[in-house]
N, C-alpha and C positions, 0 to 999 in steps of 0.2 A: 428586205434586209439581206445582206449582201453575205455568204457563207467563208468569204476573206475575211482575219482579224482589219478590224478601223477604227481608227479614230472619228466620229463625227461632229461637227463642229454646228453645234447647234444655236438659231437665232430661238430668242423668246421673247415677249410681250415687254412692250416699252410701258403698259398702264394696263389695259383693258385684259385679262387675259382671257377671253376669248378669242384672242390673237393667237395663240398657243396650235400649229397648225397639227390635225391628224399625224402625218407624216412623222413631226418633231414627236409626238407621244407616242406614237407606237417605237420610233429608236429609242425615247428614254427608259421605253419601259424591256427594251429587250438587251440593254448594255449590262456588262458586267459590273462597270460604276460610271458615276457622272462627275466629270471636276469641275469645280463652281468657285466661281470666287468670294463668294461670302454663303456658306453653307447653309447657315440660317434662313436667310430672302429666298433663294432657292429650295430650299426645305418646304417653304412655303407655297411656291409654284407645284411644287409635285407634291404634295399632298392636296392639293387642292384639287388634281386628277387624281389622286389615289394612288401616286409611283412612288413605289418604296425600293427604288435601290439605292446602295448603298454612295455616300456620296464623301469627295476627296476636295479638301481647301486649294486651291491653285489661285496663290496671286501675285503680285508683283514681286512682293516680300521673298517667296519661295518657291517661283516658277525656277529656275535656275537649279534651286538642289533636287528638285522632284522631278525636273523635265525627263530624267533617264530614268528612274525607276518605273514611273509612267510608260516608256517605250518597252522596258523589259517587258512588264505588263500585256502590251500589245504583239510584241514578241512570241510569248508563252502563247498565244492563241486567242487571247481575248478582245472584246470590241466595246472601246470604254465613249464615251462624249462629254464633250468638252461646253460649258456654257457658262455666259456671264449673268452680271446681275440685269440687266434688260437689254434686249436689243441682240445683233450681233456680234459673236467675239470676236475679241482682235480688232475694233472700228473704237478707238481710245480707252481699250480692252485690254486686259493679260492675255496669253495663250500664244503670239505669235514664237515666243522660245519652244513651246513644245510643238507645235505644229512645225516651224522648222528640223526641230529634232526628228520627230518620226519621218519625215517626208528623206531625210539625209538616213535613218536606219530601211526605208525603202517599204515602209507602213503606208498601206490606200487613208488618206485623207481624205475623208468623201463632207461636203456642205448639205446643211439642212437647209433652206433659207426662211427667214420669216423679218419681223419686225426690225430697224434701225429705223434711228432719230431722225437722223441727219436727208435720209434719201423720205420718207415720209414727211418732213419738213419741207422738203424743195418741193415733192406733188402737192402742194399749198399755198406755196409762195407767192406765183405770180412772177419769179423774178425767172430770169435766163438759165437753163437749166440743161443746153445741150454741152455745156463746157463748163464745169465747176473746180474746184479746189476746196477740198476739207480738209483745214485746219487745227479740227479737237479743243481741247483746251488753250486756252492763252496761259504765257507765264501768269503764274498768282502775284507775283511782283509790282506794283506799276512800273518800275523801271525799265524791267523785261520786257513786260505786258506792252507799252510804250514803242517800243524799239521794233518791235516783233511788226507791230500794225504799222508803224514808218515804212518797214520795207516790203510793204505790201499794198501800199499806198499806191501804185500804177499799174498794180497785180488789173489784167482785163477779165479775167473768168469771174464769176459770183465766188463768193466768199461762203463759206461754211465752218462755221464755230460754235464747239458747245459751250454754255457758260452756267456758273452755278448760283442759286440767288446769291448767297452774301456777296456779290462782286458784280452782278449783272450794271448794276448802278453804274459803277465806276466803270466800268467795259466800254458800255455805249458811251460816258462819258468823253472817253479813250477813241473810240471809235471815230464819232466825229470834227475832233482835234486832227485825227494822223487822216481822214478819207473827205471830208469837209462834211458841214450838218446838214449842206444838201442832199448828200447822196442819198439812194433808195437805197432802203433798207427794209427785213421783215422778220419778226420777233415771233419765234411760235413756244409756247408754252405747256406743258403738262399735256403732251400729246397724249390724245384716246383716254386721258384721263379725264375726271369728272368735272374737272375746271379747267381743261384746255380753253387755249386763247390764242387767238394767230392774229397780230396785231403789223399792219403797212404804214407807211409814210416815208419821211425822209430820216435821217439819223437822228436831228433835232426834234421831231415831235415823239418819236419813239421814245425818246431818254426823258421828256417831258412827263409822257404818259406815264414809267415807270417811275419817276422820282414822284409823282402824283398819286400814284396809287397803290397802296400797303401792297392790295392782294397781288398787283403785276411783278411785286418780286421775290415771290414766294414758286416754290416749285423747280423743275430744270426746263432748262431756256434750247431752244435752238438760234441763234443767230443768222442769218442770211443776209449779208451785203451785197449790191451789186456792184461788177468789176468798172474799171476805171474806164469811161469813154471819151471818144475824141473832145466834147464837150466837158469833159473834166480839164482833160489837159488843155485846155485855151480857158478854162476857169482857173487853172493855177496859173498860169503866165501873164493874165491878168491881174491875179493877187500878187504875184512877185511884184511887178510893176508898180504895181499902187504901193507896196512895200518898202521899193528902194525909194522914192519918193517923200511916206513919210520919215523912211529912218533916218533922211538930212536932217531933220528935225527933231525926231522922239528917238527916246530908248529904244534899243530893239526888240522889246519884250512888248513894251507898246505898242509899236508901229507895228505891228505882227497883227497884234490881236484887234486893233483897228482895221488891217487888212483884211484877214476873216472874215469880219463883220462883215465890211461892206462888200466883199467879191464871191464870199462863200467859199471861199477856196481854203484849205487844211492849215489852221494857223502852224502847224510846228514842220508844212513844209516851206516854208515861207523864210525860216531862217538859212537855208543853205542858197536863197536867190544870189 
């Protein structure tokens, strides 16, 4: 433990906690407080080691009025840490306001590291993992949601997104419209938890598997697309083609989704051919 007041910015367990490393417990148990964004669930984590100090709500809601009192805090001489409800913070997490804060009052920010979704998803995946993109949440919208995945539709890096059940359905859904239902794709689920699942295919059997089975959407999802390959794009130029073809003929709503069909290629890129 470092004799400089800190902020430490601590990862915790995504499921299992046994994940919880030495390191992160002995800083929890020697800070003056811990800010949590749901006090309760982390109430929970540290009792379950037996850390009783004392603990501060920090969330989206009132990161902004509490970021400076928190640095006076740190100011005065003391060395508080900073954790979410799983995983590490700040990775579609609160805290980046006050970690900015103290870093700009000239407070050592020092990292714990342990448990995130997103990079323990990709060591599973199978998919290309020296170049990624994490995404976080998608709009809750389909509109958004919609819009978001169009223009990332010839994004080349793997794809990384968390999704929540009530929506995972509709996601992949979404997914294979804006990327086509060919693409590889891999769905990991309730990581280190007692019903994890890390399920592969193409977008289309994945969204099968989940409309098929209650328990695949239940829990929190990691997402992992893989990015757009040469073979993609001569798969969409071939669906446009077949596209403008039938749309001599059919609606364009049709001809679209006829296209799809038969080339595999992203019905809802298919409209701006």
């Amino acid at each position: 433990m470092s004799a400089v007041p800190t902020l430490y910015v601590v990862a915790t367990p995504i499921g299992n906690l046994a994940d919880l490393t030495p390191r992160a417990q002995e800083v929890l148990r020697s800070v003056a407080a811990i800010c949590a964004e749901d006090t309760r669930r982390s109430g929970q984590l540290l009792a379950h080691f037996g850390i009783q100090q004392p603990l501060v709500a920090l969330h989206d809601h009132n990161e902004d009025a509490l970021a400076q009192r928190i640095v006076g805090r740190l100011l005065g001489g003391e060395s508080l840490a900073l954790v979410s409800d799983a995983g590490t913070p700040l990775v579609s997490d609160p805290g980046y306001r006050l970690v900015r804060a103290a870093r700009e009052a000239g407070i050592r920010v020092s990292p714990v590291p342990g448990a995130c979704a997103a990079i323990a998803a990709l060591s599973v995946a199978g998919l290309p993992s020296d170049r990624f993109t994490f995404e976080g949440f998608l709009p809750a919208k389909g509109s958004g949601r919609r819009e978001r995945l169009q223009a990332l539709a010839g994004e080349t890096r793997t794809l990384v997104f968390y999704e929540s059940s009530h929506r995972i359905a509709e996601s992949l859904a979404d997914m294979a419209d804006a990327f086509g239902p060919q693409r590889p794709a891999v769905l990991a689920r309730e990581l280190t938890k007692l019903f994890e699942t890390v399920l592969d295919g193409d977008l289309a059997s994945l969204r099968a598997q989940v409309e098929a089975d209650e328990n695949q959407r239940k829990g929190e999802f990691v997402v992992m697309v893989q990015g757009a390959t040469d073979d993609a794009e001569a798969q969409l130029q071939h669906g446009r083609r077949v596209y403008a073809k039938l749309s001599e003929h059919l609606p364009p709503s049709t001809a679209a989704k006829l296209a799809a069909e038969l080339t595999g290629a992203p019905r809802k890129a298919l409209y701006g051919s």
